[in-house]
LUMTORBA-378524 format. One record per atom (N, C-alpha, C): residue in three letters; x negated, z, y. Coordinates in pm, whole numbers, padded with zeros to 5 digits, always signed. Last residue first. Layout:
ALAXZY...
***
This chain:
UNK+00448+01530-00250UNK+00555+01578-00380UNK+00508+01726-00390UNK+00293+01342-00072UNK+00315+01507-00051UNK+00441+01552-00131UNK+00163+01101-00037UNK+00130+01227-00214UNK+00195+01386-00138UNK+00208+00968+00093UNK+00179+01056+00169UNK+00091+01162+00036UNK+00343+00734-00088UNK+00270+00748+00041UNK+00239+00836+00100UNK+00518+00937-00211UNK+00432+00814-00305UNK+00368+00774-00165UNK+00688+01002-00041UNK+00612+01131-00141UNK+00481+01009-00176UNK+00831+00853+00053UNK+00689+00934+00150UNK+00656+00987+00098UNK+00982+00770-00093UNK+00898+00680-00054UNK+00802+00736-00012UNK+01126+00975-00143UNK+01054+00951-00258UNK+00952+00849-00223UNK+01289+00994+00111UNK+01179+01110+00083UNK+01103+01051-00053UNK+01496+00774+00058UNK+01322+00823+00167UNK+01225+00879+00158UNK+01616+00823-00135UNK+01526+00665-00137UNK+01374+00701-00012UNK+01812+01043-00195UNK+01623+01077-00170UNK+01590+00967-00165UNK+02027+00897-00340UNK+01915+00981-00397UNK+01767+00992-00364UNK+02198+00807-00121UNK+02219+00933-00180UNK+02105+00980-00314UNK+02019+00584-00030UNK+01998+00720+00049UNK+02097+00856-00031UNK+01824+00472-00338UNK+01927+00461-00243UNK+01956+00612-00114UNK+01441+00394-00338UNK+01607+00400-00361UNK+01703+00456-00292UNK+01328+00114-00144UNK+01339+00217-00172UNK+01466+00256-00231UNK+01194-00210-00115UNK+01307-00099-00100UNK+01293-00044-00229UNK+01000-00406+00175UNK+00990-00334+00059UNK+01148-00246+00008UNK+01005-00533+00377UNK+00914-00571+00312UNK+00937-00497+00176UNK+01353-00713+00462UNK+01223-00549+00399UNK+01142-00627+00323UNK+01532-00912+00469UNK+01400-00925+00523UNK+01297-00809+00533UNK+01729-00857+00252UNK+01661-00999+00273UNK+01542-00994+00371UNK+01797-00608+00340UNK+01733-00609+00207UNK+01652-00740+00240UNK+01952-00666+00597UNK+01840-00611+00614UNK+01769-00589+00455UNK+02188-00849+00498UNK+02095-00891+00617UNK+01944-00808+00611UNK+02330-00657+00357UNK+02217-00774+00282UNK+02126-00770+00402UNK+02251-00294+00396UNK+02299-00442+00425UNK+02208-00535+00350UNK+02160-00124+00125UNK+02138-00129+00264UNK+02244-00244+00270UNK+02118+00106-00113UNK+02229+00040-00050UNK+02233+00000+00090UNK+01833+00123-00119UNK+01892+00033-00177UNK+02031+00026-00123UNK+01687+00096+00229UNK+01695+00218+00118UNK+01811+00092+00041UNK+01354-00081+00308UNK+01527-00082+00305UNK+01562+00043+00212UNK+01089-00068+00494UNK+01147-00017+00385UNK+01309-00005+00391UNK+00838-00240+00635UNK+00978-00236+00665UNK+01008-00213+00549UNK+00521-00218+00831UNK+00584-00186+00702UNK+00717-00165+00714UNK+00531-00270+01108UNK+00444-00312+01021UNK+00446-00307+00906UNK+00822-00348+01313UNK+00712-00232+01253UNK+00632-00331+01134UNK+01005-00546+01410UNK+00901-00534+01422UNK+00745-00430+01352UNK+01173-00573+01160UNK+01119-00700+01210UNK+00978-00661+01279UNK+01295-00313+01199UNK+01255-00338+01060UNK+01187-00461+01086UNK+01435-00323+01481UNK+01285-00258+01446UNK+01224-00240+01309UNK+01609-00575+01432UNK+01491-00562+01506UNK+01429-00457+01467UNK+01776-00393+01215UNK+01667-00503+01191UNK+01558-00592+01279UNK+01949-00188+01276UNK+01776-00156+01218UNK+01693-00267+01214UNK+02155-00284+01255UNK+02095-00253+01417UNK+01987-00199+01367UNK+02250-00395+01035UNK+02190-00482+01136UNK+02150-00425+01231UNK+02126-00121+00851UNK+02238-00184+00865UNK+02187-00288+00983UNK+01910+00039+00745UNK+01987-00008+00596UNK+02125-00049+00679UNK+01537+00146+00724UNK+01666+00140+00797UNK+01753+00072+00649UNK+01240+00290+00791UNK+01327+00268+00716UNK+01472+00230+00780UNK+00886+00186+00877UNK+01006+00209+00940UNK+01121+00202+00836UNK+00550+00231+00976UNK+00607+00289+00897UNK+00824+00290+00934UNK+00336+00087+01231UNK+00444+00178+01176UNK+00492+00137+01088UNK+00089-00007+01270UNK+00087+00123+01208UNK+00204+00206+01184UNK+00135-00216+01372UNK+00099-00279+01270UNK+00084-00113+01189UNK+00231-00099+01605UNK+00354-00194+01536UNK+00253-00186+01433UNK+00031+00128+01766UNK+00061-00025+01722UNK+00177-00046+01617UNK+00009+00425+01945UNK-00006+00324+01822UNK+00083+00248+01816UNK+00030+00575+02151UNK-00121+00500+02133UNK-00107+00408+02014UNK+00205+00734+02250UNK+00125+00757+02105UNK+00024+00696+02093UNK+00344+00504+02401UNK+00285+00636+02456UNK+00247+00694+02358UNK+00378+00304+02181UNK+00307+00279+02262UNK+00274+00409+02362UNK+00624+00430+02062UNK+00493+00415+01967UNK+00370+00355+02093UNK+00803+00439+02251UNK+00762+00523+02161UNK+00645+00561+02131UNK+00867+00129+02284UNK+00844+00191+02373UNK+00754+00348+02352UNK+00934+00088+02015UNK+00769+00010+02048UNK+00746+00074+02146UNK+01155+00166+02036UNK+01043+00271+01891UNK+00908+00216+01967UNK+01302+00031+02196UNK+01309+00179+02209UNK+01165+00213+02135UNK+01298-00175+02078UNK+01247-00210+02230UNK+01200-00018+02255UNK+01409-00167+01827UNK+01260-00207+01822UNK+01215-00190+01973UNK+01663-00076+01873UNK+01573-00010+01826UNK+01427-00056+01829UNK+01711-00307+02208UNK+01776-00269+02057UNK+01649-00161+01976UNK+01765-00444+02520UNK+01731-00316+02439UNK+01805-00297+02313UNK+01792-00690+02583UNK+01651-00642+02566UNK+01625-00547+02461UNK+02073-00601+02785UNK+01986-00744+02700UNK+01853-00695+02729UNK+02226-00324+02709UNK+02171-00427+02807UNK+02058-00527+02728UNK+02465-00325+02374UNK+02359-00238+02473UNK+02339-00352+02581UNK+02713-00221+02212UNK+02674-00315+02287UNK+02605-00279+02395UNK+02850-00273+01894UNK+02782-00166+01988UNK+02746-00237+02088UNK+03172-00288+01738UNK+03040-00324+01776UNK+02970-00257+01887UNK+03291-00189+01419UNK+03299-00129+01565UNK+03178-00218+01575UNK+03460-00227+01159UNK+03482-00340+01295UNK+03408-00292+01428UNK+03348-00086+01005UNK+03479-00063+01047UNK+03570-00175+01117UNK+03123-00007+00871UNK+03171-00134+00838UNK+03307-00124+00873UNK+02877+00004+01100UNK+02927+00034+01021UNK+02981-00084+00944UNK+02678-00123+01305UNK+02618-00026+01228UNK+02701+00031+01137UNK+02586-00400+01509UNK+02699-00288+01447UNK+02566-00240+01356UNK+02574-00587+01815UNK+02498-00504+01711UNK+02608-00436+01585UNK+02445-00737+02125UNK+02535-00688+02033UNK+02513-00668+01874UNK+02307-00749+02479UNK+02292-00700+02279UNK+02392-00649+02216UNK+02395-00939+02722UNK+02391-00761+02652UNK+02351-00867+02496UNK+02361-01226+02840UNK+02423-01103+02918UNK+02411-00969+02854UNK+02305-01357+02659UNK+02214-01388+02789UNK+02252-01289+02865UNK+02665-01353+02503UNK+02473-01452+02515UNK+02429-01415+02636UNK+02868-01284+02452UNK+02773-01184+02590UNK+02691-01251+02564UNK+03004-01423+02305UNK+03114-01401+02450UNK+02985-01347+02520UNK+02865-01405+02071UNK+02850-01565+02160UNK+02933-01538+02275UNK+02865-01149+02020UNK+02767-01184+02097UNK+02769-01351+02145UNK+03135-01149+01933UNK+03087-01026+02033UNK+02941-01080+02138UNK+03121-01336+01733UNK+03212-01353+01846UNK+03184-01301+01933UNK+02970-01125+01556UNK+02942-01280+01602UNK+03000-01321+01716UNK+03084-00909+01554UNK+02994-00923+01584UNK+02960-01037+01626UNK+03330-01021+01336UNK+03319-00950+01497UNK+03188-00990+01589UNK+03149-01072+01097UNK+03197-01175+01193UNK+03273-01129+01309UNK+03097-00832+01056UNK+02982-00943+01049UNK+03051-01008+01129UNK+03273-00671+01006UNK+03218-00623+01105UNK+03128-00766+01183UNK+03578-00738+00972UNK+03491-00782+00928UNK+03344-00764+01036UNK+03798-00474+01093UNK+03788-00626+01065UNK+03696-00652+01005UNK+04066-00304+01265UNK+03985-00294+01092UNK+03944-00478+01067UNK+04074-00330+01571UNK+04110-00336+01465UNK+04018-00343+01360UNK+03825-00366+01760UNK+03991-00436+01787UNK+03998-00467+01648UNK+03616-00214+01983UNK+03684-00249+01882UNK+03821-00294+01899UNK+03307-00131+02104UNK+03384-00229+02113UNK+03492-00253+02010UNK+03092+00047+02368UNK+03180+00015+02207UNK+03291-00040+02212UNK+02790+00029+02537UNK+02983-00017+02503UNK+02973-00045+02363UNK+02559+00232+02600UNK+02631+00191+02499UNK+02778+00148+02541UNK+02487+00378+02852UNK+02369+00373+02748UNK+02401+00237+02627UNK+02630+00325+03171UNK+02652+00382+03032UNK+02529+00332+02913UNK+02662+00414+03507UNK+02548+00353+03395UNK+02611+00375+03287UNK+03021+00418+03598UNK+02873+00502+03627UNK+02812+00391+03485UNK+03262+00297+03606UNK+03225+00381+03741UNK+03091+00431+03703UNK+03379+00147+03394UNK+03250+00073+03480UNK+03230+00142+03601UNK+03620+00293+03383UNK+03565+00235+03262UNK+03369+00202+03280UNK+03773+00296+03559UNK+03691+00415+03483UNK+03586+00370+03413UNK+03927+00067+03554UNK+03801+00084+03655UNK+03700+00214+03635UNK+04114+00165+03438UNK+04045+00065+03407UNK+03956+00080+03428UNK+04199+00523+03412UNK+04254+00392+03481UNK+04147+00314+03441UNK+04124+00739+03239UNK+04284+00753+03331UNK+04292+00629+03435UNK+03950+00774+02972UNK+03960+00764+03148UNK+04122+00718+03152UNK+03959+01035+02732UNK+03979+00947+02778UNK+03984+00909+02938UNK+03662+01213+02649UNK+03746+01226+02676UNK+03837+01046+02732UNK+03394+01421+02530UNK+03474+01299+02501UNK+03640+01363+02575UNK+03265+01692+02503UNK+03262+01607+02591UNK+03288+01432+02587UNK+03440+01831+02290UNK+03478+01907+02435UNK+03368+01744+02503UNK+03549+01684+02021UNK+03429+01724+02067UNK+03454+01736+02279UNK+03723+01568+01900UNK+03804+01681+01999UNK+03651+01706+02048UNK+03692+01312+01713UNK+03786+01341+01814UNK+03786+01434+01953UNK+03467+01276+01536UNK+03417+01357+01675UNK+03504+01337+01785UNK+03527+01108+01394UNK+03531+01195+01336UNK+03484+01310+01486UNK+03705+00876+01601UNK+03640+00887+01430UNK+03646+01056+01414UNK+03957+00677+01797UNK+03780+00774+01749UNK+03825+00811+01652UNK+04001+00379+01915UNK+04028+00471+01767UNK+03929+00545+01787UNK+04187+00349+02237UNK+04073+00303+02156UNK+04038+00418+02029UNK+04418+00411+02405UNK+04411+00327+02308UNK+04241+00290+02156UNK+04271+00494+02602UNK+04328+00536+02565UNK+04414+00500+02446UNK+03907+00426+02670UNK+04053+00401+02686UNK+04159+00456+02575UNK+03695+00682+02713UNK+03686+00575+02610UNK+03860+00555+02676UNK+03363+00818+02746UNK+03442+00800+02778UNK+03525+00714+02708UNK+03119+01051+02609UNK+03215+00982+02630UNK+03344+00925+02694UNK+02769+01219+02741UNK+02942+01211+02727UNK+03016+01100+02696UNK+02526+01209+02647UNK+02550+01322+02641UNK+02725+01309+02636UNK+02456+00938+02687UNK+02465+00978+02540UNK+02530+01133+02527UNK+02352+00965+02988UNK+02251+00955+02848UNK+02239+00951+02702UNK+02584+00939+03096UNK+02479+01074+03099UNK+02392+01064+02948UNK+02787+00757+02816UNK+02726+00786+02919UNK+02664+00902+02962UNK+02926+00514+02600UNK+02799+00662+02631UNK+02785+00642+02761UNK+03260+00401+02688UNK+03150+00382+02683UNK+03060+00551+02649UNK+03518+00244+02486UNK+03435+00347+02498UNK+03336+00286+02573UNK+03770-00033+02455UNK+03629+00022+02483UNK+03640+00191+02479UNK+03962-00298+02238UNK+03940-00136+02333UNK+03801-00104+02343UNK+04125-00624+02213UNK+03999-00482+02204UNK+04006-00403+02298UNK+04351-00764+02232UNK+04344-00650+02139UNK+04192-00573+02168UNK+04134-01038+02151UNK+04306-01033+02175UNK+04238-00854+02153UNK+03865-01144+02312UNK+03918-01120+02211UNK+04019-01032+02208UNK+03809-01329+02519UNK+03749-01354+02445UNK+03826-01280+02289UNK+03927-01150+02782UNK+03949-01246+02782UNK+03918-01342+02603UNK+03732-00911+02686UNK+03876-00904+02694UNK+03945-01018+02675UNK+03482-01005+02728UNK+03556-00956+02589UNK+03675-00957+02581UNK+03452-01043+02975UNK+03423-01160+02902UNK+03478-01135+02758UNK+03509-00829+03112UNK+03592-00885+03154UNK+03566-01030+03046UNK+03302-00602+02959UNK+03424-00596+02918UNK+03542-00708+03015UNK+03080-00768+03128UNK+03117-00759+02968UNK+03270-00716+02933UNK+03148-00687+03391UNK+03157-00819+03319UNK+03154-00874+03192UNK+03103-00372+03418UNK+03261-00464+03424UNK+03254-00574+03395UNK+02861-00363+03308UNK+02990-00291+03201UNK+03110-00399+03257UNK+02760-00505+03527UNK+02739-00520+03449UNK+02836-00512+03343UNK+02788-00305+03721UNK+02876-00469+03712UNK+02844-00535+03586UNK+02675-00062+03620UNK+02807-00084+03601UNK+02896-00209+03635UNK+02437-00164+03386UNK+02440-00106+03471UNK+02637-00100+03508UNK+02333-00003+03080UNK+02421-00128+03138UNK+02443-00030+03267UNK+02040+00208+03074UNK+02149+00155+03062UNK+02214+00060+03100UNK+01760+00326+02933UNK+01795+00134+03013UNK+01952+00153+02931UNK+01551+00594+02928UNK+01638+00530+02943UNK+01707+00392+03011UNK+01296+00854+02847UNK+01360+00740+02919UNK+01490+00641+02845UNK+01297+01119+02786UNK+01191+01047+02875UNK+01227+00923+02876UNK+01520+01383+02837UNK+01544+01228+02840UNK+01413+01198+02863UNK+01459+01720+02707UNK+01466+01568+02798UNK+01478+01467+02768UNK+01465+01935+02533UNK+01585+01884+02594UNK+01570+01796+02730UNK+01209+01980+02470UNK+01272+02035+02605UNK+01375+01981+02633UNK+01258+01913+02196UNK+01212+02049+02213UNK+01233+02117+02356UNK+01357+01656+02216UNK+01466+01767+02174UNK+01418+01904+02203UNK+01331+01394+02398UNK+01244+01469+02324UNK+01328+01601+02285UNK+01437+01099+02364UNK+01464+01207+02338UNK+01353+01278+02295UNK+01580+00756+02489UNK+01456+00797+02404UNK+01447+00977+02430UNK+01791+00527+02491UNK+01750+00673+02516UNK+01633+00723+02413UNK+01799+00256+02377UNK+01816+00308+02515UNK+01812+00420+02557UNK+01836+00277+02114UNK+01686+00204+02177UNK+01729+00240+02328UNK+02119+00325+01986UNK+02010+00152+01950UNK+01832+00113+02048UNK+02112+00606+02072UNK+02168+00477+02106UNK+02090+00318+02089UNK+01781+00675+02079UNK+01886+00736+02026UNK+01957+00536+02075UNK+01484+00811+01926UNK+01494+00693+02005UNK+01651+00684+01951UNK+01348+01194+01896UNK+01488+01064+01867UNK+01464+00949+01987UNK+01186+01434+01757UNK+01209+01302+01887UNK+01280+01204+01841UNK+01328+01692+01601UNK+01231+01541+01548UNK+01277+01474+01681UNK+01315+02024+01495UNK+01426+01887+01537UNK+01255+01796+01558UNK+01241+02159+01192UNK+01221+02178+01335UNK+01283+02002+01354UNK+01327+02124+00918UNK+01258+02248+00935UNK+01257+02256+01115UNK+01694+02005+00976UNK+01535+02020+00952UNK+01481+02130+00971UNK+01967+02070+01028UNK+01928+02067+00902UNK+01764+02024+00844UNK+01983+02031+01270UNK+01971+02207+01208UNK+01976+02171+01092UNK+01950+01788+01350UNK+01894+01910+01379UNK+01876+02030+01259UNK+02211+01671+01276UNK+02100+01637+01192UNK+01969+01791+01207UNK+02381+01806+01454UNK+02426+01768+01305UNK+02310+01793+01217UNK+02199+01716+01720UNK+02238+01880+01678UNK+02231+01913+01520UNK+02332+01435+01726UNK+02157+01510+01668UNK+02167+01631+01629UNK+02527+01379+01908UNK+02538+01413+01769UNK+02397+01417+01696UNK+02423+01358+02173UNK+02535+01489+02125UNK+02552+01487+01994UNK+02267+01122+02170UNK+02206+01279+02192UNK+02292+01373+02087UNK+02477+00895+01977UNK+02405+00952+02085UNK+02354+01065+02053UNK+02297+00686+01706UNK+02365+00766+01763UNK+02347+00850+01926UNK+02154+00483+01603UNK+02249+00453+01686UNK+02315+00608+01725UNK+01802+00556+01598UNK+01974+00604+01560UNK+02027+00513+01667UNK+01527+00722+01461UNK+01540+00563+01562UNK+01755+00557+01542UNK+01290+00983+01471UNK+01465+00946+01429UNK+01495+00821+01525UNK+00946+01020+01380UNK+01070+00980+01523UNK+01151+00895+01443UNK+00681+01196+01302UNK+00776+01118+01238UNK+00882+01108+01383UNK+00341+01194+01305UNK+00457+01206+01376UNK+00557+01133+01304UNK+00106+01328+01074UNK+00191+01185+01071UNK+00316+01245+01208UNK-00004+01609+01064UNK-00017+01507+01133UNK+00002+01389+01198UNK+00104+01761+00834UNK+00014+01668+00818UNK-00027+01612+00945UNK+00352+01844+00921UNK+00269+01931+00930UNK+00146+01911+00910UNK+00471+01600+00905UNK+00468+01639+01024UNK+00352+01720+01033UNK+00526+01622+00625UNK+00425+01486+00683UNK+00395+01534+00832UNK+00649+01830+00535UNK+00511+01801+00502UNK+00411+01680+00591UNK+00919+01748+00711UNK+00816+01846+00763UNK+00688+01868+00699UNK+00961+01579+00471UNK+00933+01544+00658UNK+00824+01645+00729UNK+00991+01672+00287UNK+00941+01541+00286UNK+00872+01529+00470UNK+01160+01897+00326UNK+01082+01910+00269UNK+00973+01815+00274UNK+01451+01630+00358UNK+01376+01757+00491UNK+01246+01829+00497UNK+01394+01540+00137UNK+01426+01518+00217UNK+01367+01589+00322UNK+01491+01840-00031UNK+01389+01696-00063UNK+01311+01631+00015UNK+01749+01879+00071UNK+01596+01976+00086UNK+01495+01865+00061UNK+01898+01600+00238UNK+01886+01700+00097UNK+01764+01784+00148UNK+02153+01617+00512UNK+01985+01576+00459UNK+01962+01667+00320UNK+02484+01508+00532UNK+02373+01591+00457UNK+02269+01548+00417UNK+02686+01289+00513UNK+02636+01323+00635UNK+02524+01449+00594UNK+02753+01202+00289UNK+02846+01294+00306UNK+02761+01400+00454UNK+02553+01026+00182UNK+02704+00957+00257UNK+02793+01116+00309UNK+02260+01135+00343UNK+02341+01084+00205UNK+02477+01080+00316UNK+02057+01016+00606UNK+02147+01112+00507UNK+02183+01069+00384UNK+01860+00828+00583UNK+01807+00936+00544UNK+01894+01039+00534UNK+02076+00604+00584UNK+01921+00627+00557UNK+01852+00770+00455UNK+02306+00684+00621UNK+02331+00599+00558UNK+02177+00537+00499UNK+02147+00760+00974UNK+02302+00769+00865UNK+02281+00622+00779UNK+01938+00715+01023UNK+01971+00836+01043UNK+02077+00814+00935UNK+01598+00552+01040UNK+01738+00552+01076UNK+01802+00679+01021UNK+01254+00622+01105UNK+01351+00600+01043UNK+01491+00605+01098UNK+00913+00603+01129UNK+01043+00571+01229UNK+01149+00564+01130UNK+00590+00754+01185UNK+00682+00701+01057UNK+00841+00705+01114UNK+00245+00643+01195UNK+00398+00651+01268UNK+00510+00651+01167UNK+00077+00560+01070UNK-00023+00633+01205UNK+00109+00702+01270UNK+00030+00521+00675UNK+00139+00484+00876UNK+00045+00628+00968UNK-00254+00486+00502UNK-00106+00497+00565UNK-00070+00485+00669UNK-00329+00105+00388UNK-00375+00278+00471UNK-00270+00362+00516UNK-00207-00012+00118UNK-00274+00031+00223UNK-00270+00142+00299UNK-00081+00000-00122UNK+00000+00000+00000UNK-00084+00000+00126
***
């Protein structure tokens, strides 16, 4: 395998949890050996800030996050932002005026304050972080595009995420990044540029180290820029096709440790 990673970047759900949102000891055991080694490890997520906590307290100590597909970058120990590229807000309003028009039926959310709050129309489906005290719905359109947001989310119904997506990004060519990460229909939609690889390279370059020294796992299309760019790209077996077809390598699946067994056999820290 050659020399090991100088960097080790991984995805969060559906990676390095198991499906029932739980890091195993294994797992967690895996990390903090490599940490305590030296190896920096950094969480690359679609998720915002506010849902790390989850993951948090289930490590030996929290882990720097490149959060929202690459637009927030997180240090957790001082609870700072060291940086951030949100949609700006003519921005938000021209995307959601090219979507709307473009596709019958969709509703927005946006992240905003860095991931720290939600906003979202009143109509639009939340998941499992309904009542979370900083989500809430806006109370007129124009809410919508009153401040920076990190992330538009985008949905209109139980669909085919793949081919949403498609539509999502021939309506924003040249204008935002479009992306998913489940299989609901939801699309994500950052400022043109920024996807996990813009975030991790951002990362890995105040570290001093190179793409050719990272180490990266993922397992849905918003991993595959930074599975493209890192230097070693590990799929866990139930990944997307899209992203099996271009890993350099895969691991087994995220409900059995596919991560932690990878870093054991690279790191020898079993």
């Amino acid at each position: 395998m050659g020399d090991p990673p100088r960097l080790v970047a991984t995805d969060i759900d559906g990676t390095l949890l198991r499906d029932d949102r739980t890091l195993s000891p294994r797992t967690a055991a895996a990390l903090a050996r490599i940490t305590a080694a030296g190896t920096p490890v950094v969480l690359v997520t679609g998720r915002p800030i506010r849902w790390l906590p989850l993951v948090y307290e289930q490590l030996a100590a929290p882990l720097p996050a490149v959060c929202a597909n690459g637009a927030v970058v997180y240090d957790p120990v001082a609870d700072e932002v060291l940086r951030a590229d949100p949609l700006a807000p003519d921005l938000l309003a021209e995307v959601a005026r090219r979507l709307r028009a473009e596709v019958p039926g969709v509703s927005f959310a946006v992240e905003i304050v860095d991931s720290r709050q939600m906003r979202h129309e009143a109509h639009y489906p939340l998941r499992w972080d309904a009542d979370h005290d900083a989500i809430r719905a806006i109370e007129s359109p124009d809410e919508l595009h009153s401040a920076p947001a990190v992330k538009l989310l985008a949905r209109a119904g139980e669909q085919d995420p793949d081919a949403f997506v498609q539509v999502v990004a021939a309506a924003l060519e040249g204008l935002a990044e479009a992306t998913h990460s489940s299989y609901s229909g939801l699309v994500e939609i950052s400022a043109a540029g920024v996807t996990k690889a813009a975030g991790l390279a951002w990362y890995a370059a105040r570290l001093g180290v190179g793409e050719r020294d990272v180490l990266a796992f993922g397992d849905m299309p918003n991993d595959l820029p930074m599975l493209t760019w890192a230097g070693r790209a590990v799929a866990v077996a139930n990944a997307h096709p899209a992203v099996l077809e271009i890993a350099d390598e895969v691991t087994g699946p995220n409900d059995a440790d596919g991560v932690a067994a990878y870093l054991e056999q690279v790191f020898g820290v079993a």
